[in-house]
Every structure is written in C-alpha cells, then in structure tokens.
C-alpha positions as CSV (number, residue, x, y, z in Angstrom):
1,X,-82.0,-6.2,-10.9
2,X,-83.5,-7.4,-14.3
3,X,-87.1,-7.2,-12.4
4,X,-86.7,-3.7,-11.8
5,X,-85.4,-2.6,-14.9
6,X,-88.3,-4.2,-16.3
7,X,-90.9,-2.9,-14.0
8,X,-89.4,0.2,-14.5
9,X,-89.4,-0.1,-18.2
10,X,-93.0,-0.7,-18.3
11,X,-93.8,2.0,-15.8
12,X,-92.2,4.3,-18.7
13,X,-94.2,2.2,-21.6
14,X,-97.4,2.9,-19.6
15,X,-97.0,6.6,-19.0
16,X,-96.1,7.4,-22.6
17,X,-99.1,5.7,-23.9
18,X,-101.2,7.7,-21.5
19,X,-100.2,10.7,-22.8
20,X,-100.4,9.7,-26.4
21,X,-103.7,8.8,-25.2
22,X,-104.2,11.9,-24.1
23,X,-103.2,13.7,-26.9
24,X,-104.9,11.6,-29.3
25,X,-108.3,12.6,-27.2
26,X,-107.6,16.2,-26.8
27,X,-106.8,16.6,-30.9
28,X,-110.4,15.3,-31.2
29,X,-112.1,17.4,-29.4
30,X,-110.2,21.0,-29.5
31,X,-108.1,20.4,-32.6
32,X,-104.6,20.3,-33.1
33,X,-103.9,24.3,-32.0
34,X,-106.2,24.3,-28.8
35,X,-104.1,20.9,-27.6
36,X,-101.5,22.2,-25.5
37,X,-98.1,20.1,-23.8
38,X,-100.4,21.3,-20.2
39,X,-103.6,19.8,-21.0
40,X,-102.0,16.6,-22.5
41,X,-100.5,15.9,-19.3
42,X,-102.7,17.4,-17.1
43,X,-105.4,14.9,-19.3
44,X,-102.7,12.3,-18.2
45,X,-102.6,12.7,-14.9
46,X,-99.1,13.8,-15.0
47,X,-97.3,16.9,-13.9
48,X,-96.5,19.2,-17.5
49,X,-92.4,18.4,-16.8
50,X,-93.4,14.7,-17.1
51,X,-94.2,15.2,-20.6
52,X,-90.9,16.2,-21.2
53,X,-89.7,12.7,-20.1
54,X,-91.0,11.4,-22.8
55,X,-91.9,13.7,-25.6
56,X,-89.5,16.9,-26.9
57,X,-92.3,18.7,-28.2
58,X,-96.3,18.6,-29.2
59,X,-95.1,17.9,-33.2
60,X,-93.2,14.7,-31.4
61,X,-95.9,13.5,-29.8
62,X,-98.5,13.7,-32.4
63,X,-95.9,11.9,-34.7
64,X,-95.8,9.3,-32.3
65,X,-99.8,9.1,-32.6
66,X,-99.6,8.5,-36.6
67,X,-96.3,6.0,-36.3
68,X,-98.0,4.3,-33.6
69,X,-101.4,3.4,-35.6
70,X,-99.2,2.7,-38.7
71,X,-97.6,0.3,-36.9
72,X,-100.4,-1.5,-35.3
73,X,-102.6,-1.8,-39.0
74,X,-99.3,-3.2,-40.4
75,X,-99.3,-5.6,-37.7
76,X,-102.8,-6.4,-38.6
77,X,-102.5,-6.7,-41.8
78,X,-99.7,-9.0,-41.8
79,X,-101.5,-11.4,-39.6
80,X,-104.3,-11.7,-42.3
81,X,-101.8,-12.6,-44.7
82,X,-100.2,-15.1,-42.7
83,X,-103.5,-16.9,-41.5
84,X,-104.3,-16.8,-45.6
85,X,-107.5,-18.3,-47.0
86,X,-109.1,-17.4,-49.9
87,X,-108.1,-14.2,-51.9
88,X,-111.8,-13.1,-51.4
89,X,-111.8,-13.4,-47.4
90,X,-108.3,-11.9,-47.5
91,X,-108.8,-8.9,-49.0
92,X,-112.1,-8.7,-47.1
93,X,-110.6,-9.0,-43.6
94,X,-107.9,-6.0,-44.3
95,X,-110.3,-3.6,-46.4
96,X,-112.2,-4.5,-42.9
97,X,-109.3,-3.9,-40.9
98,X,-108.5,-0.2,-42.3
99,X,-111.9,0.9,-42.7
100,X,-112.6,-0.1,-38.9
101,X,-109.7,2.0,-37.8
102,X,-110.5,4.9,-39.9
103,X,-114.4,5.1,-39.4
104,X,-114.4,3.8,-35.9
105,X,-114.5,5.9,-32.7
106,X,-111.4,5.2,-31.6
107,X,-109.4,7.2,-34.0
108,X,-110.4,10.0,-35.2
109,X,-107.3,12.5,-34.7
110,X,-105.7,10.9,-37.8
111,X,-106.9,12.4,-40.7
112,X,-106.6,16.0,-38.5
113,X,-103.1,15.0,-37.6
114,X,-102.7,14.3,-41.5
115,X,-104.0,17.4,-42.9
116,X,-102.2,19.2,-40.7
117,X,-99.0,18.0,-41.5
118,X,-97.1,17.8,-38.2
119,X,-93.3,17.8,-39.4
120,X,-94.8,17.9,-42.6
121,X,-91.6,15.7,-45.1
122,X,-91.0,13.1,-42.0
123,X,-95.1,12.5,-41.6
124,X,-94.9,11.9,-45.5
125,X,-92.0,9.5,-45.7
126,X,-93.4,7.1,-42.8
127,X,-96.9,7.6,-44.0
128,X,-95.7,6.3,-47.8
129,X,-93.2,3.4,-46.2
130,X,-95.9,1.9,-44.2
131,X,-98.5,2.3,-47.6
132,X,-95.9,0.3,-49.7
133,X,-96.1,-1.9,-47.2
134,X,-99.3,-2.7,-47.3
135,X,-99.0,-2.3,-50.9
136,X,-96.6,-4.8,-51.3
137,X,-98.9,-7.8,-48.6
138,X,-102.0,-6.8,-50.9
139,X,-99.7,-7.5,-54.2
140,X,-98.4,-10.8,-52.8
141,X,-102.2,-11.9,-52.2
142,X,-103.0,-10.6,-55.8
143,X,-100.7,-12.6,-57.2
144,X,-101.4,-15.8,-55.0
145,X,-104.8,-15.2,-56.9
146,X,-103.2,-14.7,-60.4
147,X,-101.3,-18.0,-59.7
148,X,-104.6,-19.9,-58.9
149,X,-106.8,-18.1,-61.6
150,X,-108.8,-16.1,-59.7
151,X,-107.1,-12.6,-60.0
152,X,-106.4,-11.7,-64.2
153,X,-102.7,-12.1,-64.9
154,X,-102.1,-8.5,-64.6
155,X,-100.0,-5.6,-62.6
156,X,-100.3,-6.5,-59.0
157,X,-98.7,-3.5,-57.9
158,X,-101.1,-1.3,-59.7
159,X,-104.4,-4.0,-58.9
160,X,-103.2,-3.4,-54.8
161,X,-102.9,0.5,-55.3
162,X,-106.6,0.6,-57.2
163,X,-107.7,-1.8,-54.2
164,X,-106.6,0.5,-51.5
165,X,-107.8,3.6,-53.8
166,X,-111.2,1.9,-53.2
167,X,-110.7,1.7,-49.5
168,X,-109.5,5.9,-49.2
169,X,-112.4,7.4,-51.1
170,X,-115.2,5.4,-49.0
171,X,-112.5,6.6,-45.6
172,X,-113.0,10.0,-46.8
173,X,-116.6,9.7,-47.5
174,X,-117.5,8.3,-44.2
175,X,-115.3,10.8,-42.5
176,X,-117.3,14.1,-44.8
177,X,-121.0,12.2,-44.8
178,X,-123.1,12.2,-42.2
179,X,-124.4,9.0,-42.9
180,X,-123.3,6.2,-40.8
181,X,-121.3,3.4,-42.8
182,X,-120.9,0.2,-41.6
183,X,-117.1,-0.7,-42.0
184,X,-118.0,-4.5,-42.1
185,X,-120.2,-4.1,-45.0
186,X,-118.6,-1.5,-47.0
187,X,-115.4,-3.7,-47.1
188,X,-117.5,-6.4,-48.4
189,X,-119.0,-4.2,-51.3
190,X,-115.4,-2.9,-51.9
191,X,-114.0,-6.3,-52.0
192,X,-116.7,-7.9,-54.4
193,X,-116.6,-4.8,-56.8
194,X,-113.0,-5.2,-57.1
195,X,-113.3,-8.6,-57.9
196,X,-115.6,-8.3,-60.3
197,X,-113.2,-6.1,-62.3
198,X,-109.8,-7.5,-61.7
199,X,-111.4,-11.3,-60.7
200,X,-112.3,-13.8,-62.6
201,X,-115.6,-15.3,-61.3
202,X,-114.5,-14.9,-57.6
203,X,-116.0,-11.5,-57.1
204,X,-119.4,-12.1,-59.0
205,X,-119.9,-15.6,-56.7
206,X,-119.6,-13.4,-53.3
C-alpha cells in the first residue's frame, strides 16, 4: 500500500512540474496574457481539466513558478554557506549562483512574472521572505569575515543588502543589454569590487 501511494505521489509531483514547465515556457515566448490554462496543458501533454488537478487558476500556477525558484536559490545558497571557505570564494559562489539563474536560459519568465505582479501583495511578501533570507546567509558570512579581519567591523545587514544591490543592477543590465555577460565573470568583478570597499586587503589580492 505505501508503494502505491508513493508511486502515486510521484506520478502527481511529475505532472505538476510539467506543467509549471510548461507554463514557465509559454510565458517566455507569448507573455503572460497570450499564456492560457489550454495551451499550458495542452504544452503538457495533458487534457485542460488536468490542470485543474493541480492548479486553481493561471495566477496559481505562475506563483508556483516564482516560489518554486525561490526555493531552489535558497537551497543553493545555503549549501555555499555550509561548505564555507574563504569569505572571497563564498560570496563568489552565490553572486555566481543568482546571476546564473537570472541571466541563464533557463529562466527567463521571472522578471515578466515579477513585473507583472501575479497576486500582486502575496508575490511581494514571499519574494521579500526569501530576500532576507539570503540577506541574513550573506550577513552571517560578512560577519565570519569581520570576526577574522577581512570584512571592516561594520553593518552586516546593510554590507549584504549593498552586496546583493550589486548583484540586481548587473541582473537587470544583462536582462535590458544586448551584450552577452558572462555570469561567472561578472560575479567575480562584483565580488572583488565589493571587497575592495567593505574588505580589508581581501578584495584588492583577488
């Protein structure tokens, strides 16, 4: 009985993420109005009362999309911190890890699901719980630095902010510019800047 419920349990897990798929596809390349509950499914390879199994609406499902890659950079994130290392390759590895999801191919319904503002307050309280999360990993590391003398002995709250300020405006210039940015080496030039300011010797060594 446990083997099916699993099974079963999975078949569910597997058919939602095709649709979110789906979606997340569609909102690329016809927007968030010429996305409809039909094509998403049809996309899917579901019938349209499928989607329903799963999903109450198109705001629900596109909510889902942003939650979803919240969750996973969180996860991401966390793991860097874990791992640890130097402050330098720390930073480094998650400026790496946002700008990769944000400037990569495999994403880029976000910042249209964003503007748009799908049930506009709740998008804005998960989007700013999952920021002071990462907030709150990047203060920790800032102040593993300030402990060791490689960060100055200020605000870490305000040092992470600044940092992930840094990260947004070269997100939103690589999502306006068509020049290509490599999200490996702009997190390295975000990372040394930023240590050369709020560092002390760290950044100016990279």
């Amino acid at each position: 009985m446990n083997n099916r419920v699993t099974l079963k349990e999975a078949g569910r897990g597997a058919r939602r993420s095709a649709l979110m798929n789906a979606a997340g596809t569609l909102i690329a390349d016809v927007g968030y109005e010429g996305t409809t509950i039909e094509a998403i499914a049809r996309k899917a390879g579901m019938a349209k009362g499928s989607f329903y199994l799963h999903f109450e609406s198109k705001e629900e499902i596109f909510r889902a999309l942003i939650e979803d890659a919240s969750e996973r950079i969180i996860e991401r994130i966390s793991a860097v911190e874990r791992k640890g290392g130097s402050i330098q390759n720390m930073l480094n590895d998650i400026a790496g890890i946002i700008l990769s999801f944000h400037l990569g191919s495999g994403h880029p319904w976000f910042f249209i699901l964003m503007e748009k503002g799908i049930e506009r307050q709740k998008v804005i309280e998960h989007f700013y719980d999952k920021r002071k999360k990462v907030i709150d990993i990047i203060s920790g590391i800032l102040c593993k630095g300030m402990a060791e003398g490689k960060v100055v002995d200020d605000d870490p709250d305000r040092l992470a902010s600044l940092f992930i300020g840094c990260i947004n405006g070269t997100v939103v210039r690589g999502c306006c510019s068509p020049e290509e940015i490599s999200p490996d080496h702009e997190a390295w030039w975000i990372v040394k800047r930023f240590l050369w300011g709020s560092g002390i010797g760290e950044g100016g060594e990279a």
